[in-house]
mmCIF file as gemmi writes it, N, C-alpha and C atoms, coordinates in Angstrom:
data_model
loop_
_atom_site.group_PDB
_atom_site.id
_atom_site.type_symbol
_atom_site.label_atom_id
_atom_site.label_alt_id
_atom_site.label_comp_id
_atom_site.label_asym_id
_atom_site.label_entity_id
_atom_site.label_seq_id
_atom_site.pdbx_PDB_ins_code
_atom_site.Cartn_x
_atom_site.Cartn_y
_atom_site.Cartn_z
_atom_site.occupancy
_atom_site.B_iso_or_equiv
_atom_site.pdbx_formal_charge
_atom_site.auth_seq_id
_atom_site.auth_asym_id
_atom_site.pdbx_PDB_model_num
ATOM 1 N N . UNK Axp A 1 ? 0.842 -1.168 0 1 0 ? 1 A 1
ATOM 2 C CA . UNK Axp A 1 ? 0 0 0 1 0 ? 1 A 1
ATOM 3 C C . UNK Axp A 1 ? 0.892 1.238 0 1 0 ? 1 A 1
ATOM 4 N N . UNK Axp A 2 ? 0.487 2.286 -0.794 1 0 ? 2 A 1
ATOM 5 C CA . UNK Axp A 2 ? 1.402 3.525 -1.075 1 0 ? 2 A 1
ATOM 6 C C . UNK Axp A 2 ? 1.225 4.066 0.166 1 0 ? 2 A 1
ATOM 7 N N . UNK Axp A 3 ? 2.457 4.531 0.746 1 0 ? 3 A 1
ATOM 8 C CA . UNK Axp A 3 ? 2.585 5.236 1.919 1 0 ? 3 A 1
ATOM 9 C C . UNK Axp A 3 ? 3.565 6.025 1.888 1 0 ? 3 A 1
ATOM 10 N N . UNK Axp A 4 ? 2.966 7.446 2.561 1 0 ? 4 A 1
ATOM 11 C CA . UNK Axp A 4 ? 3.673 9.281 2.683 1 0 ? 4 A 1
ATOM 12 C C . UNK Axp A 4 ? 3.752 9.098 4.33 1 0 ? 4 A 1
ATOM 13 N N . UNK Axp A 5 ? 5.185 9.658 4.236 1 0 ? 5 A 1
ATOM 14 C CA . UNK Axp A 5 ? 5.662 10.186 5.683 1 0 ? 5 A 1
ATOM 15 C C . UNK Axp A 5 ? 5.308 11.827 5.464 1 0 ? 5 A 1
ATOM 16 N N . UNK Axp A 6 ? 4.866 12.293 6.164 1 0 ? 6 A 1
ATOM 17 C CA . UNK Axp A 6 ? 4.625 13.825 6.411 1 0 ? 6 A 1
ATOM 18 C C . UNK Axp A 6 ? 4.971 14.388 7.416 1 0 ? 6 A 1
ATOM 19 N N . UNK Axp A 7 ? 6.295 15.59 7.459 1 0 ? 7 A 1
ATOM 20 C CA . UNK Axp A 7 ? 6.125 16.419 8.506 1 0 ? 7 A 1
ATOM 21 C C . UNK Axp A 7 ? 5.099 17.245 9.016 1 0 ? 7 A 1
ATOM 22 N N . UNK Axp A 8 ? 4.9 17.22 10.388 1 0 ? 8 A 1
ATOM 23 C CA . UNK Axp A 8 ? 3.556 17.76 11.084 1 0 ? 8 A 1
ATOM 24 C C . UNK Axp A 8 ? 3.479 19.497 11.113 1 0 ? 8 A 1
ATOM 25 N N . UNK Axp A 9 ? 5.119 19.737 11.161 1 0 ? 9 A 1
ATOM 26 C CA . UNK Axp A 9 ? 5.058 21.187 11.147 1 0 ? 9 A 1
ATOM 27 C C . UNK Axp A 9 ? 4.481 22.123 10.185 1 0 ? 9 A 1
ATOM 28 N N . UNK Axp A 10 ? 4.496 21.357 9.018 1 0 ? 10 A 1
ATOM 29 C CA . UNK Axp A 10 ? 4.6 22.136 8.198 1 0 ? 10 A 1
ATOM 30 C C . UNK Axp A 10 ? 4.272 21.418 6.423 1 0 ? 10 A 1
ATOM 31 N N . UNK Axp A 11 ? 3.356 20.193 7.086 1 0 ? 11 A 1
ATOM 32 C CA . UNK Axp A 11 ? 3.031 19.13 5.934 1 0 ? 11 A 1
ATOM 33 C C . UNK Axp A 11 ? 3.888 18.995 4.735 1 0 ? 11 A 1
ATOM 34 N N . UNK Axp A 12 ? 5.431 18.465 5.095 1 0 ? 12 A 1
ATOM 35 C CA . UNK Axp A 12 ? 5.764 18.647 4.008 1 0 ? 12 A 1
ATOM 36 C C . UNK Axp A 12 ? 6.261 17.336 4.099 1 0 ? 12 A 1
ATOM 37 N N . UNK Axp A 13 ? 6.126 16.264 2.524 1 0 ? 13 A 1
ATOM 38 C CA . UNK Axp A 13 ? 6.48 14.825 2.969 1 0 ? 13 A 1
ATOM 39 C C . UNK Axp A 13 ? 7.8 14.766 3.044 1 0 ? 13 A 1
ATOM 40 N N . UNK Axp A 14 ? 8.205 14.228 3.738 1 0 ? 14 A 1
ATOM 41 C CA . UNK Axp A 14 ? 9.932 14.004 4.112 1 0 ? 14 A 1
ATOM 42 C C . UNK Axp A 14 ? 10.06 12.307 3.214 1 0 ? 14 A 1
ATOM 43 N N . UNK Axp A 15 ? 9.438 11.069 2.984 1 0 ? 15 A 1
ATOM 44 C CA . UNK Axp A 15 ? 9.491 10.166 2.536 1 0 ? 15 A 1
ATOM 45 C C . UNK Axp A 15 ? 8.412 9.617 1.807 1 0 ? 15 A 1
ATOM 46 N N . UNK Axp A 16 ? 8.47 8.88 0.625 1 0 ? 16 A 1
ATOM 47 C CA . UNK Axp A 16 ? 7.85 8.245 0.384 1 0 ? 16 A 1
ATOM 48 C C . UNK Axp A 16 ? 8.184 6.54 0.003 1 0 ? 16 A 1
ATOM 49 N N . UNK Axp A 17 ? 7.027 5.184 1.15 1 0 ? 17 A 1
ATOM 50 C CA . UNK Axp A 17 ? 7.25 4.59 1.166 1 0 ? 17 A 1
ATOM 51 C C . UNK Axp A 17 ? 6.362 3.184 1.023 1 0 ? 17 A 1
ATOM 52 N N . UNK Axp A 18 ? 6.904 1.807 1.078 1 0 ? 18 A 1
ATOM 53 C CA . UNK Axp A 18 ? 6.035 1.488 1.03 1 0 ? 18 A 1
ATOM 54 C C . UNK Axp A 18 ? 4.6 0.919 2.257 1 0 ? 18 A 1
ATOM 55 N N . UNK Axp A 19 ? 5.093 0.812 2.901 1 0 ? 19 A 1
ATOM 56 C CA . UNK Axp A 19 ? 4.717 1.016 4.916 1 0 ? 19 A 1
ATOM 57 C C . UNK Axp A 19 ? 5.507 1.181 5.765 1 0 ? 19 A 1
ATOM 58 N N . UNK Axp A 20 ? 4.797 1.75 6.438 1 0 ? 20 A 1
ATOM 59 C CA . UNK Axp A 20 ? 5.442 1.962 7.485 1 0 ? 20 A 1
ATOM 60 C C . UNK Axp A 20 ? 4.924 2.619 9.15 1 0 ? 20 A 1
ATOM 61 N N . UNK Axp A 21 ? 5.174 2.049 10.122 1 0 ? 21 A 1
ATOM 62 C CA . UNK Axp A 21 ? 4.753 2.549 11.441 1 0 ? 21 A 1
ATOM 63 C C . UNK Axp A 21 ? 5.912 2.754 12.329 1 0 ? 21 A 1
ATOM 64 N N . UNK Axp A 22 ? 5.13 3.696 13.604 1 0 ? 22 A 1
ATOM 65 C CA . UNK Axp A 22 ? 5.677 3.855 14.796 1 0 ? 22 A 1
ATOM 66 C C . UNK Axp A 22 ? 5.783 2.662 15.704 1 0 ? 22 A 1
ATOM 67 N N . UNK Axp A 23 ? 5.647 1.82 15.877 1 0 ? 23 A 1
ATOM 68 C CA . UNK Axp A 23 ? 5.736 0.556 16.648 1 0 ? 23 A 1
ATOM 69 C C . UNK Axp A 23 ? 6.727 0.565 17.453 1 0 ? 23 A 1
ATOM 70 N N . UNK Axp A 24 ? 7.827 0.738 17.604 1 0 ? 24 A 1
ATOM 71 C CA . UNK Axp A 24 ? 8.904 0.946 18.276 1 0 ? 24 A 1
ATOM 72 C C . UNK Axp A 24 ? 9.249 1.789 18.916 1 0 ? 24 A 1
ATOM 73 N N . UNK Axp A 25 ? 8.277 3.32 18.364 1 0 ? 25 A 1
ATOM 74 C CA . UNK Axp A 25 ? 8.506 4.679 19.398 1 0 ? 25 A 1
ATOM 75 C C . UNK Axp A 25 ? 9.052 5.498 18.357 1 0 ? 25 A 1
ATOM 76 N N . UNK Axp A 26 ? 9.428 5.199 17.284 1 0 ? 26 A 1
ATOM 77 C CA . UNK Axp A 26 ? 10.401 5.796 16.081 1 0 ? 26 A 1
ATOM 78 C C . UNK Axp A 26 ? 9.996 5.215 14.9 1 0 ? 26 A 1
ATOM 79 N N . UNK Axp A 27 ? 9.547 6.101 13.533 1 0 ? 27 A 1
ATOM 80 C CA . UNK Axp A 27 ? 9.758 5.615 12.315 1 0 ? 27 A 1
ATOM 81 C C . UNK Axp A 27 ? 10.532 4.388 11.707 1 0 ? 27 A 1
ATOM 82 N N . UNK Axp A 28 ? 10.064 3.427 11.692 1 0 ? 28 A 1
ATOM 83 C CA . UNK Axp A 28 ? 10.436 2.781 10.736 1 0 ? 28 A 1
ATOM 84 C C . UNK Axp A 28 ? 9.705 2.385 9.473 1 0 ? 28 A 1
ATOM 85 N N . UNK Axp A 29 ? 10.247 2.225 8.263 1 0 ? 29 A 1
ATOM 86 C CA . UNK Axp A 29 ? 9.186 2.248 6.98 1 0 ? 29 A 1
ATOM 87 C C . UNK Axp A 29 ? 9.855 1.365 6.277 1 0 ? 29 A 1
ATOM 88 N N . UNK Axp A 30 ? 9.251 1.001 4.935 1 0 ? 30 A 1
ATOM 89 C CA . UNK Axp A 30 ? 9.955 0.277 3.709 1 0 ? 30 A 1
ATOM 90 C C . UNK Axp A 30 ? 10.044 1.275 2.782 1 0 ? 30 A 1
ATOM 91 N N . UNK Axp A 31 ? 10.437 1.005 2.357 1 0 ? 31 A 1
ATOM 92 C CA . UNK Axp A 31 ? 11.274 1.791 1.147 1 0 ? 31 A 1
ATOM 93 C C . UNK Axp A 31 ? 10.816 1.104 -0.361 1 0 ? 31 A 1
ATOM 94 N N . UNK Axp A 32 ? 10.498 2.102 -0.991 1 0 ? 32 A 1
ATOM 95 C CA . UNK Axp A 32 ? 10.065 1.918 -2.608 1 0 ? 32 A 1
ATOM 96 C C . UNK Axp A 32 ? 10.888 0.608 -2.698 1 0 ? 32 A 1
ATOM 97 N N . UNK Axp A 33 ? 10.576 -0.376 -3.244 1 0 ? 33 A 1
ATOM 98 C CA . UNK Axp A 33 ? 11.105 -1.545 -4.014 1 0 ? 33 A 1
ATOM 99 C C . UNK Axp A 33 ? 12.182 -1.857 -3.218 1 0 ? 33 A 1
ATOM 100 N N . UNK Axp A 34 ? 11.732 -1.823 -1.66 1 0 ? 34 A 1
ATOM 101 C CA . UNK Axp A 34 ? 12.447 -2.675 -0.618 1 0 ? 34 A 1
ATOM 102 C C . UNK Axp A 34 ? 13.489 -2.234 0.082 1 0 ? 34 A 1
ATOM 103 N N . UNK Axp A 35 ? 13.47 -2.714 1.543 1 0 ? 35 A 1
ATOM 104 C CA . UNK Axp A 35 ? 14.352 -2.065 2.457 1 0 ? 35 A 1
ATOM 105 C C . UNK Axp A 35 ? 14.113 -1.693 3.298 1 0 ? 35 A 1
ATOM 106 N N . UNK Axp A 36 ? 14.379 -1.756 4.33 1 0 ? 36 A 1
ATOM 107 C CA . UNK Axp A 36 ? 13.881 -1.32 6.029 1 0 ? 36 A 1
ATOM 108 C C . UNK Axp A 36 ? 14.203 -0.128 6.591 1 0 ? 36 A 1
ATOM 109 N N . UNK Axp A 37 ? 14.347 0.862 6.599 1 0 ? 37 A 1
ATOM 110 C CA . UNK Axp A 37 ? 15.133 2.213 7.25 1 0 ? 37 A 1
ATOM 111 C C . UNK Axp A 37 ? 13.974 2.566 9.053 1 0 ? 37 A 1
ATOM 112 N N . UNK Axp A 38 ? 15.427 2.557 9.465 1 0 ? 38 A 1
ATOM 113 C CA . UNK Axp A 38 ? 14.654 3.048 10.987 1 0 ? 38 A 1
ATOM 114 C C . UNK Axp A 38 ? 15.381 4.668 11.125 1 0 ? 38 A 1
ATOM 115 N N . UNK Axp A 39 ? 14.435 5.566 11.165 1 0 ? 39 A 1
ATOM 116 C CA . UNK Axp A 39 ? 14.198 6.93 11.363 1 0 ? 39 A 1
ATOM 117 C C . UNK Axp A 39 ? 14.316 7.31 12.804 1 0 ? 39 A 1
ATOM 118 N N . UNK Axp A 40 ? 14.869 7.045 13.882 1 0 ? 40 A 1
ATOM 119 C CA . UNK Axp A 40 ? 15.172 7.427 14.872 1 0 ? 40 A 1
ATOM 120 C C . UNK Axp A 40 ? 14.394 9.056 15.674 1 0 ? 40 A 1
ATOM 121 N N . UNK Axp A 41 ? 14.977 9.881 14.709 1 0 ? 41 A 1
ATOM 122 C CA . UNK Axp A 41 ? 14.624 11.17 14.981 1 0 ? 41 A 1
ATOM 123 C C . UNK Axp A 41 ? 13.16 11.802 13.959 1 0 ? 41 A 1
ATOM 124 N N . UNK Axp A 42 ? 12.644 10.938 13.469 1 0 ? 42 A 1
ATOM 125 C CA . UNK Axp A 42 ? 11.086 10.794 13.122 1 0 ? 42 A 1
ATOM 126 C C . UNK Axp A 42 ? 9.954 10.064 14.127 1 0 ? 42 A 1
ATOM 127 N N . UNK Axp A 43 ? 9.101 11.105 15.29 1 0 ? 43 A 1
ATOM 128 C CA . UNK Axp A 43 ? 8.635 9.723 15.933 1 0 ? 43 A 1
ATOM 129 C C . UNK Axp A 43 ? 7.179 10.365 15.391 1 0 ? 43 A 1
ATOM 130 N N . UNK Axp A 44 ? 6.224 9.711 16.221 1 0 ? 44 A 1
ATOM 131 C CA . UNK Axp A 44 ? 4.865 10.166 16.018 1 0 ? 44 A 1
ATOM 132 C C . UNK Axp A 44 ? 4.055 11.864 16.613 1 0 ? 44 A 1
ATOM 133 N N . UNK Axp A 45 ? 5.418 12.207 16.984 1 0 ? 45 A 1
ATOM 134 C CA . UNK Axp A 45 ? 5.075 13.71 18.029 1 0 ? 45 A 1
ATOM 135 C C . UNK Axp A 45 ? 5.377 14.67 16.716 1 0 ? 45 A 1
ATOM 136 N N . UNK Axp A 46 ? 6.303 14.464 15.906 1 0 ? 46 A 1
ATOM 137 C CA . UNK Axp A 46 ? 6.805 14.777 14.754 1 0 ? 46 A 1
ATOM 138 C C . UNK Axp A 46 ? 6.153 15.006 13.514 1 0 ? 46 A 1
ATOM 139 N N . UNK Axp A 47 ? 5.802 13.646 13.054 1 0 ? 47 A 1
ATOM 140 C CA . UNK Axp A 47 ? 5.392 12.879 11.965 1 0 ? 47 A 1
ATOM 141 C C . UNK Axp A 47 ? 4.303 12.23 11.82 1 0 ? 47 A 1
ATOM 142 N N . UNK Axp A 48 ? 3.559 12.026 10.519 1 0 ? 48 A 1
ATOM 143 C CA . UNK Axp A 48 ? 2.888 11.373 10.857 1 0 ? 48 A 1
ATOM 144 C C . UNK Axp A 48 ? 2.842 10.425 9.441 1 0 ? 48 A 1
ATOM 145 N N . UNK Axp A 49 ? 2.065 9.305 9.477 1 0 ? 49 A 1
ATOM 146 C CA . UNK Axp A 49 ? 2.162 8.401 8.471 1 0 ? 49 A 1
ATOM 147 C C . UNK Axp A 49 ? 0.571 8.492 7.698 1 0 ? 49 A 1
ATOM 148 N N . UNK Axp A 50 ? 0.427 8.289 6.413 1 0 ? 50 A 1
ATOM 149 C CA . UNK Axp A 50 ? -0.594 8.498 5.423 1 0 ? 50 A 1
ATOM 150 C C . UNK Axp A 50 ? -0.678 7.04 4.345 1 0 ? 50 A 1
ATOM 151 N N . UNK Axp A 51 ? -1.449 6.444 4.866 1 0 ? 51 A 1
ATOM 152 C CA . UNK Axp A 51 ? -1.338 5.178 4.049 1 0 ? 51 A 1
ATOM 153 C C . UNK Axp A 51 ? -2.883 5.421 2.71 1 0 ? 51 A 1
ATOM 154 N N . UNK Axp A 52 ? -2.261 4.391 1.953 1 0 ? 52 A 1
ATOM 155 C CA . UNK Axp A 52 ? -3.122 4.22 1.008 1 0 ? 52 A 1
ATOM 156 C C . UNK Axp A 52 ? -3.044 5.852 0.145 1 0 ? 52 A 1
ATOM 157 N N . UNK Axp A 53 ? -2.699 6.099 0.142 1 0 ? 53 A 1
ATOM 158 C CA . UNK Axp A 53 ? -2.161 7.562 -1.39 1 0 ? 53 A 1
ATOM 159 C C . UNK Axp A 53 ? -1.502 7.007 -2.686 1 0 ? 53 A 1
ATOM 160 N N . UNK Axp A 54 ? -1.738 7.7 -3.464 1 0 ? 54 A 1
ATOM 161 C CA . UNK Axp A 54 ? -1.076 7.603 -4.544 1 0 ? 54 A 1
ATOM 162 C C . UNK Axp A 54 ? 0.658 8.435 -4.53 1 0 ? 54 A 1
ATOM 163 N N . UNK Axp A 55 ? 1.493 7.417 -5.316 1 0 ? 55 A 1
ATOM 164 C CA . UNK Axp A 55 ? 2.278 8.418 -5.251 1 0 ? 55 A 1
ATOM 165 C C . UNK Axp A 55 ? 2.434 9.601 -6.513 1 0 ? 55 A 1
ATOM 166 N N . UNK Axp A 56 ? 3.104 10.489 -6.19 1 0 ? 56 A 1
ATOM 167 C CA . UNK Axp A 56 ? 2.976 11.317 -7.389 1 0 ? 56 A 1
ATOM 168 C C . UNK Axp A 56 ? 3.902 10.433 -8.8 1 0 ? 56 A 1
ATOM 169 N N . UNK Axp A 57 ? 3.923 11.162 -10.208 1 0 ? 57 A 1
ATOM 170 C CA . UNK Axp A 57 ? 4.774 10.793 -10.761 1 0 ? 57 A 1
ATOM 171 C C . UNK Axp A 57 ? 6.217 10.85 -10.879 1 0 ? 57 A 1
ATOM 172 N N . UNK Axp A 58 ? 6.72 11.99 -10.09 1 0 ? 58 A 1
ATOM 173 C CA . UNK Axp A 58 ? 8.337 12.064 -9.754 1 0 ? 58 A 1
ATOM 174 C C . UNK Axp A 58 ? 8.573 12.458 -8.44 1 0 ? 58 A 1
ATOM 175 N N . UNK Axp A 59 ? 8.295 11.795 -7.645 1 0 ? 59 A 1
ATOM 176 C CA . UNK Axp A 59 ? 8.618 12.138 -6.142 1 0 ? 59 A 1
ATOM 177 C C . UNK Axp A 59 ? 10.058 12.355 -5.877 1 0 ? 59 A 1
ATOM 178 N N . UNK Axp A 60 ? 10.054 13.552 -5.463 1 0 ? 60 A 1
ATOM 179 C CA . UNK Axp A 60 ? 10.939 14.33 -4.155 1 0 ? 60 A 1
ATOM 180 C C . UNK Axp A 60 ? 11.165 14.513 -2.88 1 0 ? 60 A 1
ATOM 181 N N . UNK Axp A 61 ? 11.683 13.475 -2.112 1 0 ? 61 A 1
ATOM 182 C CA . UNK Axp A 61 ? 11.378 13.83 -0.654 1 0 ? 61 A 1
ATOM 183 C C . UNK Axp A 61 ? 11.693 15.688 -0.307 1 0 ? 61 A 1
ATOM 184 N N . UNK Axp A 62 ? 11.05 16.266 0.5 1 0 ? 62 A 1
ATOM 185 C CA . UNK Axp A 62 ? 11.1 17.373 0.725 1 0 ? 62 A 1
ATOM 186 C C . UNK Axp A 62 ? 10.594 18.423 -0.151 1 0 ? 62 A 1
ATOM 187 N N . UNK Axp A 63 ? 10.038 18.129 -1.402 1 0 ? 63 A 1
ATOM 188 C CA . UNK Axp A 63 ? 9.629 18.7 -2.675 1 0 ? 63 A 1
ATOM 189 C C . UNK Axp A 63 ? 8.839 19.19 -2.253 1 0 ? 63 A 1
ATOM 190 N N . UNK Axp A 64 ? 7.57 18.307 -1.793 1 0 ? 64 A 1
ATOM 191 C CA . UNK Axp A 64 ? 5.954 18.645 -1.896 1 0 ? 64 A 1
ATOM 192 C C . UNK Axp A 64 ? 5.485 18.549 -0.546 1 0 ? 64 A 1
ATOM 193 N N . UNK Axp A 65 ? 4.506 18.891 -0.682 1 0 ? 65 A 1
ATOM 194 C CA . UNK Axp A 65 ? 3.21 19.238 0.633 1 0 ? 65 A 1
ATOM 195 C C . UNK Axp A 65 ? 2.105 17.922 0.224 1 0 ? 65 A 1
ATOM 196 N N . UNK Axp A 66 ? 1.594 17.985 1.321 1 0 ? 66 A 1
ATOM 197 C CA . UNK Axp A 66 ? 0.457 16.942 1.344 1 0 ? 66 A 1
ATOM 198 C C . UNK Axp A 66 ? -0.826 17.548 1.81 1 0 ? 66 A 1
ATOM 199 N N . UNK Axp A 67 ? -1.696 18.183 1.725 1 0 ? 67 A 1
ATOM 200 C CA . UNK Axp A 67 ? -2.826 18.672 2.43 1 0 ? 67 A 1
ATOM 201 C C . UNK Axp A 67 ? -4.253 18.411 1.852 1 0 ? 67 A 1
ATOM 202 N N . UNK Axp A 68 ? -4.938 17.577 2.712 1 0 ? 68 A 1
ATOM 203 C CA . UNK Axp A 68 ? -6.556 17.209 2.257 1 0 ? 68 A 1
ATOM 204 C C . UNK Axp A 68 ? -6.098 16.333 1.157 1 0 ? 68 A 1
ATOM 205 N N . UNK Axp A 69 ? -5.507 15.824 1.016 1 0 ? 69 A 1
ATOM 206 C CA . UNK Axp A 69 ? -5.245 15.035 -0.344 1 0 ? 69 A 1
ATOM 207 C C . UNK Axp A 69 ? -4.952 15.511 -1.584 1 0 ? 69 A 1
ATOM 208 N N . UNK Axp A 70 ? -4.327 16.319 -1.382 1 0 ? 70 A 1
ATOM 209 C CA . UNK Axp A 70 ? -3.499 17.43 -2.791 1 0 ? 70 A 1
ATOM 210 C C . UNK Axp A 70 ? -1.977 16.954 -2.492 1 0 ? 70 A 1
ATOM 211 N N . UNK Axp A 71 ? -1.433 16.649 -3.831 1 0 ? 71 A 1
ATOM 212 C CA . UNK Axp A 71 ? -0.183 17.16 -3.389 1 0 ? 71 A 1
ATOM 213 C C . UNK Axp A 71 ? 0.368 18.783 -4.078 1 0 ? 71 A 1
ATOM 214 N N . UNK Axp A 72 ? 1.014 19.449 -3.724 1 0 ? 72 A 1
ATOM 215 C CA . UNK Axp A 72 ? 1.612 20.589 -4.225 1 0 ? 72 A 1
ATOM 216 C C . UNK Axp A 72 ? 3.391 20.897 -4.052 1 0 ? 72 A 1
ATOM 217 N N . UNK Axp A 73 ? 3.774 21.106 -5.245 1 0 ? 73 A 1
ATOM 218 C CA . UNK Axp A 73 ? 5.429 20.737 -5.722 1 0 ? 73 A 1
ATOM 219 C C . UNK Axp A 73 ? 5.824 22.222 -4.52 1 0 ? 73 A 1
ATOM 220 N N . UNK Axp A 74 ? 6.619 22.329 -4.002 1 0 ? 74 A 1
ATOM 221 C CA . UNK Axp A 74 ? 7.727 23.38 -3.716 1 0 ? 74 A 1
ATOM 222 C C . UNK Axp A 74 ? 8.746 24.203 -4.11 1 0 ? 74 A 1
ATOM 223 N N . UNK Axp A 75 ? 7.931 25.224 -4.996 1 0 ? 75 A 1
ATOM 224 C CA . UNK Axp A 75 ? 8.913 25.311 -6.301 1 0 ? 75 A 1
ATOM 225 C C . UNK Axp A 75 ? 9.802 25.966 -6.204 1 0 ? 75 A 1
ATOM 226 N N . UNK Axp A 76 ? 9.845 26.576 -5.16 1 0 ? 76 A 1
ATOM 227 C CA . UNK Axp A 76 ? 11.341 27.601 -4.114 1 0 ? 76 A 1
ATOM 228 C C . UNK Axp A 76 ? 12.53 26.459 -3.733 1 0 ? 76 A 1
ATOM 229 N N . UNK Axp A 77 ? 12.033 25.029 -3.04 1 0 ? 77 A 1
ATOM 230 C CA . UNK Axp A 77 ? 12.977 24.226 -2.667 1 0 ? 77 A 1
ATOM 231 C C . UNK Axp A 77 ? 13.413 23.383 -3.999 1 0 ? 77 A 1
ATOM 232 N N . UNK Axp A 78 ? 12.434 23.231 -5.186 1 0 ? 78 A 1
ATOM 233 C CA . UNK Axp A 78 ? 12.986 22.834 -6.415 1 0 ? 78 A 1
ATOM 234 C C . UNK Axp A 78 ? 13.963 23.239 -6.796 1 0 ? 78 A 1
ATOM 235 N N . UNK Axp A 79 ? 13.634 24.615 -7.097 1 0 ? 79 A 1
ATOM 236 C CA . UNK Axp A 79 ? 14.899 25.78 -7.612 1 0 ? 79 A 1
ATOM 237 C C . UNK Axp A 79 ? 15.803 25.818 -6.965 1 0 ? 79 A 1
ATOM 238 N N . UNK Axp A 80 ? 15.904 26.032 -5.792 1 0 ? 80 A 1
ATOM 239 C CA . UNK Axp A 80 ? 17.063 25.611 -4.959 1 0 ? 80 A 1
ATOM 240 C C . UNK Axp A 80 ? 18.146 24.541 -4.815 1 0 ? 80 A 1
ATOM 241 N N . UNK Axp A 81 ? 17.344 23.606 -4.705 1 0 ? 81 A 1
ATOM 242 C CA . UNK Axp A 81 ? 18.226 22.581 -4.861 1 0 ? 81 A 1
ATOM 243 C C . UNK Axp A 81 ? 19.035 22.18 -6.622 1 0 ? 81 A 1
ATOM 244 N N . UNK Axp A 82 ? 17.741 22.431 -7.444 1 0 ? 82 A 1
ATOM 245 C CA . UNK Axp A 82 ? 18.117 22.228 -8.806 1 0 ? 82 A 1
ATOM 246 C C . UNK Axp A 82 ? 19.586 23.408 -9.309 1 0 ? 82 A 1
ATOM 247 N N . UNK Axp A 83 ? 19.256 24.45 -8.313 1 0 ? 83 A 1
ATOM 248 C CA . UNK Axp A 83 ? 20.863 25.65 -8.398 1 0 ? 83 A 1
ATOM 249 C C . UNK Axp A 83 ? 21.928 25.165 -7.772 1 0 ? 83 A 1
ATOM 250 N N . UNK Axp A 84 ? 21.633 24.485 -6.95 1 0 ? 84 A 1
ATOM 251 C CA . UNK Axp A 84 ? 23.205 23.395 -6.473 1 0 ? 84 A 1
ATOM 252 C C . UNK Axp A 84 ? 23.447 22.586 -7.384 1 0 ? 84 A 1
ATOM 253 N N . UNK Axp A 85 ? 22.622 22.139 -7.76 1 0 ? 85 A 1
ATOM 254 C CA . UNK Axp A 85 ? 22.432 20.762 -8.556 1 0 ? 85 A 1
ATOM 255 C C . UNK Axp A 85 ? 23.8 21.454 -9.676 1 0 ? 85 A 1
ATOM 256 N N . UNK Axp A 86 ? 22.976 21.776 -10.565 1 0 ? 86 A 1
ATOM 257 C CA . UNK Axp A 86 ? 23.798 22.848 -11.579 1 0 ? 86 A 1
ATOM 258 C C . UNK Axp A 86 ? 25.227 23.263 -11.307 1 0 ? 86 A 1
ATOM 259 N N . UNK Axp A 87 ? 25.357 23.948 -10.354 1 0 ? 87 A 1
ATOM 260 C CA . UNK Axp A 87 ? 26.447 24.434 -10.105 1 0 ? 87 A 1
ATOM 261 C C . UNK Axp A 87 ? 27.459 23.512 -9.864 1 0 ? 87 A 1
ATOM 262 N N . UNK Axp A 88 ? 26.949 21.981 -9.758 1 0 ? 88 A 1
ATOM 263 C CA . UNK Axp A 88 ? 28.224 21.34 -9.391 1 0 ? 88 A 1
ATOM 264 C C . UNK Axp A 88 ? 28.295 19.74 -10.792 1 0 ? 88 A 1
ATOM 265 N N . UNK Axp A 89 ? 27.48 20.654 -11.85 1 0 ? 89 A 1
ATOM 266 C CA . UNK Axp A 89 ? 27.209 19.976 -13.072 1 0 ? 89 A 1
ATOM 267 C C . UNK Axp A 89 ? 26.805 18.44 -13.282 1 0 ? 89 A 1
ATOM 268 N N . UNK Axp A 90 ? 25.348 18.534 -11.991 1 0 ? 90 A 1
ATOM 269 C CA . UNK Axp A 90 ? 24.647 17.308 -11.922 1 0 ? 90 A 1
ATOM 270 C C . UNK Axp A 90 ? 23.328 17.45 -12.886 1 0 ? 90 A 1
ATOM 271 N N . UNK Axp A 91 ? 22.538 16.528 -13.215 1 0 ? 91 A 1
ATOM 272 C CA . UNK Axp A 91 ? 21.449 16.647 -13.555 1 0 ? 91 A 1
ATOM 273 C C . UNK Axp A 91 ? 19.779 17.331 -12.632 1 0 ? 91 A 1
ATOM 274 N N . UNK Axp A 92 ? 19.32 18.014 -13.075 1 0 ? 92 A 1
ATOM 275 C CA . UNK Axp A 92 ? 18.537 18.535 -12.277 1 0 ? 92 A 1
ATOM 276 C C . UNK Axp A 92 ? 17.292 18.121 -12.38 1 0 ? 92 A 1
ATOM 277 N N . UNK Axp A 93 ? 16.628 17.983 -11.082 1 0 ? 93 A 1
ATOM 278 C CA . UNK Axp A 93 ? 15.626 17.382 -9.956 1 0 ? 93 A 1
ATOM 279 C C . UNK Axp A 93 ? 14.198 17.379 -10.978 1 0 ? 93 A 1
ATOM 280 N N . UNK Axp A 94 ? 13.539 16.666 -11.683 1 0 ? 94 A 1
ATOM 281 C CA . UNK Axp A 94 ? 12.16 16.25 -11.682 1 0 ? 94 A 1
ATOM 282 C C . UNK Axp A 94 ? 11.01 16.005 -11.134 1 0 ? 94 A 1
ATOM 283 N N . UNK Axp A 95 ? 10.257 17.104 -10.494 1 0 ? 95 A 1
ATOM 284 C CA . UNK Axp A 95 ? 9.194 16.883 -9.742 1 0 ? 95 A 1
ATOM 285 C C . UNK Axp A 95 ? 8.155 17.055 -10.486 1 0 ? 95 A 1
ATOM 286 N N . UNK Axp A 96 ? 6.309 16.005 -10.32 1 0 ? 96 A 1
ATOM 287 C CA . UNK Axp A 96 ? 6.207 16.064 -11.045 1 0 ? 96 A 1
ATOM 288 C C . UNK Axp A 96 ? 4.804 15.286 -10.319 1 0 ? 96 A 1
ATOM 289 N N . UNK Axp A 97 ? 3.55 15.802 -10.407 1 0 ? 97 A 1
ATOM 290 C CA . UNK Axp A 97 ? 2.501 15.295 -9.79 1 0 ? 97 A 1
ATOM 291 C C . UNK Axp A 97 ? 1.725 14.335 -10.167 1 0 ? 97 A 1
């Protein structure tokens, strides 16, 4: 089942995965096409988990917002990052709903 990690502050998804819970007191999730990551400094006071979503078509952790079931790109942190990106003559970031 498609599953969004979302920061609480400020709804912005920090991961996208394929489940994942607090069970332990701390994030742990799967990871797109496998893998376990434990998030330590992600707990449920923080974060929160969104199961069953779609994911977008070019996900960005930190890209987008999640609200009411919209997603919306971040096009200040796009540009941003895509100007590092550049400057150090990488390919630049595809976000993409």
């Amino acid at each position: 089942m498609p599953t969004i990690i979302r920061r609480k502050a400020d709804n912005v998804v920090t991961n996208f995965a394929e489940s994942a819970s607090f069970g332990t007191g701390v994030l742990v999730f799967t990871k797109i096409g496998g893998g376990e990551v434990v998030a330590p400094k992600k707990t449920s006071s923080t974060h929160e988990i969104i199961d069953d979503v779609t994911h977008p078509a070019k996900p960005w952790a930190f890209c987008l917002t999640y609200i009411d079931g919209t997603y919306t790109i971040l096009t200040d942190v796009v540009d941003a990052m895509n100007e590092t990106l550049t400057s150090n003559n990488r390919p630049e970031l595809e976000v993409e709903i």
